[in-house]
N, C-alpha and C positions, 0 to 999 in steps of 0.2 A: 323606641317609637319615633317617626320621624314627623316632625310640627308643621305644619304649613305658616307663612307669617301674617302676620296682621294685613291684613287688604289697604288698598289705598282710599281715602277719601271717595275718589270716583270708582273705586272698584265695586265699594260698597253700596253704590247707586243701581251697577248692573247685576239680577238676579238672573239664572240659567235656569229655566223649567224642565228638567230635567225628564220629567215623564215623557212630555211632548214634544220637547226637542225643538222649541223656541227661545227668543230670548227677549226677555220684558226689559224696556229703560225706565224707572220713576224717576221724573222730575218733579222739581218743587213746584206745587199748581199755586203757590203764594203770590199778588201782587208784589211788585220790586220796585224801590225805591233807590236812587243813589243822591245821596246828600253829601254837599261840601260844608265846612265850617260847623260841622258835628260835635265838638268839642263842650261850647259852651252856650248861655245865652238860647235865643232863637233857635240854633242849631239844635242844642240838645231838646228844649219843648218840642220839636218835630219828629226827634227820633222819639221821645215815648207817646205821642197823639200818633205817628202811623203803628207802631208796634203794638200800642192800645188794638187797633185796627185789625190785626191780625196780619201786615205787611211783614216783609223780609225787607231790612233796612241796612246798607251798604253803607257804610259812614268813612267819610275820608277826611284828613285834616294831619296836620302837621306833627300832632302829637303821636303818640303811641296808647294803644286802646287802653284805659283808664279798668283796672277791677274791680272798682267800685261803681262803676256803670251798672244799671239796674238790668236793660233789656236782653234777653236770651241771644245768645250766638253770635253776642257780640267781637269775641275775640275772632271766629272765624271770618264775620263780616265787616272786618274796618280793615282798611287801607291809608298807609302811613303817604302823604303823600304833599310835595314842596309844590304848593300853585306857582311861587314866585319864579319855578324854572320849568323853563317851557320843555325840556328833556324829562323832568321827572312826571310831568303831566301824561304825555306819551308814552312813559310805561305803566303810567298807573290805568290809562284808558285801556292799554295791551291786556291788566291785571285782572278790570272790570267784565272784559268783555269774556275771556275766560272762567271768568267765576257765574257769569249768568248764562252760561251752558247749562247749569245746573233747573232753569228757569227755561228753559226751552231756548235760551236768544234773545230771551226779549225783557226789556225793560218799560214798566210802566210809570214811572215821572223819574225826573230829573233836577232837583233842586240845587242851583248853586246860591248858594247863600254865605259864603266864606268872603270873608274883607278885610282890608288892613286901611287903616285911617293914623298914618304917624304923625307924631307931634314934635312940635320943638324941644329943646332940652330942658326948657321948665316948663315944657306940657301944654306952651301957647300953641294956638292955632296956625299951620303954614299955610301963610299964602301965596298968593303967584306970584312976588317980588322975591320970600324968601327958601322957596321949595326949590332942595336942589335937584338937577335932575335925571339923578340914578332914582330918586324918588320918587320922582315921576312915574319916570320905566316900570319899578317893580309895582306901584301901585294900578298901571294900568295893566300890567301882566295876572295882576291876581284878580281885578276887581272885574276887571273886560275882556283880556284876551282867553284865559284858563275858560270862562262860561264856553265860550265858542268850540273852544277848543275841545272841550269836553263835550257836546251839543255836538259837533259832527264827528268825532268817534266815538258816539253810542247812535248815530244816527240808527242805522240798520237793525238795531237791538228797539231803540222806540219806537221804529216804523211796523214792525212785526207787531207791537202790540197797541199800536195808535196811541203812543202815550202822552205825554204832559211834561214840558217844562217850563219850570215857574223861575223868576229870576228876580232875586232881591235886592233893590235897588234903595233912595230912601232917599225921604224929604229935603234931602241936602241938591238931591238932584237938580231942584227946582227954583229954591229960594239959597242965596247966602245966608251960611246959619252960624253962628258964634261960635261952633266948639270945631266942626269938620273942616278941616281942610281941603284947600283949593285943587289940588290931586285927586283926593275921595271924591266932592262934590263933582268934578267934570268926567270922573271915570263913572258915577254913578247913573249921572246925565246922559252919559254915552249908552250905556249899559238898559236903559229905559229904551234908546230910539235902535238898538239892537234887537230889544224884544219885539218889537212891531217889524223892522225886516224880518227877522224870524218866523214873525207867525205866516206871514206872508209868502216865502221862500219854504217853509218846512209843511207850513197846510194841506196843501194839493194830495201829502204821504200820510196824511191823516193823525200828525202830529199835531198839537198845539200849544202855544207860545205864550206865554203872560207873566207879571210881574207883578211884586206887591212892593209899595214904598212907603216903610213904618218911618215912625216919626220917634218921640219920644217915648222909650220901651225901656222897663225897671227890669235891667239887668246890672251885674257886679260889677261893671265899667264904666257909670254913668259919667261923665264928670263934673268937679264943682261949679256950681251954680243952675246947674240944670232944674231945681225947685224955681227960682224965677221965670225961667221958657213955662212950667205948670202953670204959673200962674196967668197965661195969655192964652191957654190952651181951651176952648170952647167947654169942651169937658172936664175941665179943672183937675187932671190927672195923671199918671203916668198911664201907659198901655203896658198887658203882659204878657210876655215871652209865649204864653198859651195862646191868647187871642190871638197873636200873631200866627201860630201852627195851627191854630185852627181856619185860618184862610186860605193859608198855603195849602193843607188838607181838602179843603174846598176844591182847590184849582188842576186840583191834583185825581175830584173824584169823579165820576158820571154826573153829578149833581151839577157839573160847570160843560158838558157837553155842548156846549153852541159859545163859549166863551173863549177865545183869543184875540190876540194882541191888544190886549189890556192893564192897564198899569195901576192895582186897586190901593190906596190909600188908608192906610193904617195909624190914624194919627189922632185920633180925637177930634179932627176938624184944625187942627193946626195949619194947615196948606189953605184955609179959605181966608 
C-alpha cells in the first residue's frame, strides 16, 4: 500500500472541500507580536504577559530557543537572529515576513527591546574619552539602527493591521547615569527622538509609535551598587520586569488608541 508523506507545515493550513470543490485557507486570527531581546529580563516578562493575552509571540534574540521556556510554540515562533549585523537583520526580516503569512500579513505591534550596554574590562563604565569605536558602531547598530531597520521591513505587515510599535529606550537617555555607558546612553537618546519621527512619518498609515524608558528594574544583571541609586529613587525601590510588560502591553493594546510619539517613563520617579 502506497503512503502518502507527512504534509508540510503550510500544507497543513490548506484544506480541499472536497464535496464542493472549493478551497478553504485557515489563518491564525491570533494578535502578532514580534519581540527583540526575548531571551531574558524585560524581554522575557513580555513574552509571558502577551501569551498570558492569548497573542502569538515571535521572539528573536541571539540565542537559540531555550526548552525550558514556558510559552506554547515557542520553538516554532523564535528566530535566532545577530542585531549587531545589519545582513543577519535582513534575513531575519525576509524570515518574519514569511512566517506571518500565516497571520494574514499582518502584524500587530513591534517591540524592540534588545540592547547591548558593554563595559570595561573590570566592568567600569565607558565613557566617551575611553569607548572604542568599533563599540560605538555595534552599539548603535543594535540599540538604533536594527529598531529601524526592523520598523520599515515589517512596515507593510503593521500597516495591514494598524499596529504599534513600542521602542525601549531608558533613563540613561536623558540624564548621565553611573553604570551605563556613553554609547548606550546616546544610542538610547537617539533611539527616544527616533520614536517621535516615527510616529510622525508612520501615522498618516495608521501605525503608531512610542517608547517606554525604564529606569531602575530588578533583573539578573543589575550591577554593584545599584541599592544606593534605590535609595534616591522617590519610590524607594527597584521596578519589575512585569510592571514593565505591562506598559509595553498597554501601548501595544486599543486601550492606548489616540497615543503616539510618546516616551512613558518607568522609573519610580527617578527622572524628576
Amino acid at each position: 500500500m502506497w503512503l502518502s508523506p507527512e504534509p508540510s507545515r503550510s500544507a497543513r493550513c490548506l484544506f480541499i472541500h472536497q464535496r464542493v470543490g472549493f478551497v478553504v485557507t485557515h489563518t491564525d486570527s491570533r494578535k502578532t507580536i514580534v519581540l527583540t531581546g526575548a531571551s531574558r529580563g524585560i524581554g522575557h516578562a513580555t513574552v509571558k504577559r502577551f501569551s498570558m493575552e492569548g497573542w502569538r509571540v515571535i521572539t528573536c534574540s541571539r540565542q537559540a530557543f531555550a526548552e525550558n521556556c514556558p510559552w506554547p510554540a515557542g520553538p516554532e515562533d523564535h528566530i535566532k537572529v545577530d542585531l549587531a549585523d545589519p545582513e543577519d537583520v535582513g534575513i531575519a526580516v525576509a524570515e518574519i515576513r514569511h512566517r506571518l503569512e500565516a497571520n494574514g500579513g499582518q502584524l500587530n505591534a513591534l517591540v524592540n527591546n534588545a540592547g547591548i550596554s558593554p563595559k570595561m574590562p573590570k566592568n567600569q563604565r565607558m565613557d566617551s574619552l575611553d569607548t572604542p569605536m568599533h563599540v560605538w558602531r555595534d552599539v548603535f547598530q543594535v540599540n538604533f539602527f536594527a529598531p529601524i531597520m526592523l520598523a520599515r521591513g515589517l512596515f507593510k505587515e503593521l500597516a495591514a493591521a494598524r499596529g504599534s510599535v513600542v521602542n525601549v529606550t531608558s533613563i540613561a537617555g536623558t540624564r548621565v547615569h553611573p553604570f551605563a555607558g556613553t554609547a548606550y546612553a546616546t544610542s538610547k537618546a537617539a533611539l527616544g527622538s527616533l520614536t517621535r519621527e516615527m510616529a510622525h512619518d508612520f501615522g498618516p498609515h495608521g501605525i503608531r509609535v512610542n517608547a517606554i524608558a525604564p529606569g531602575e528594574i530588578d533583573t539578573a544583571i543589575l550591577s554593584p551598587g545599584t541599592e544606593k541609586i534605590v535609595e534616591t529613587i522617590p519610590l524607594r525601590r527597584l521596578g519589575t520586569t512585569a510592571e514593565v510588560a505591562d506598559i509595553i502591553y498597554f501601548l501595544c493594546s486599543g486601550q492606548s488608541s489616540y497615543v503616539t510619539g510618546s516616551e512613558i517613563h518607568i522609573n519610580g520617579g527617578q527622572h524628576v
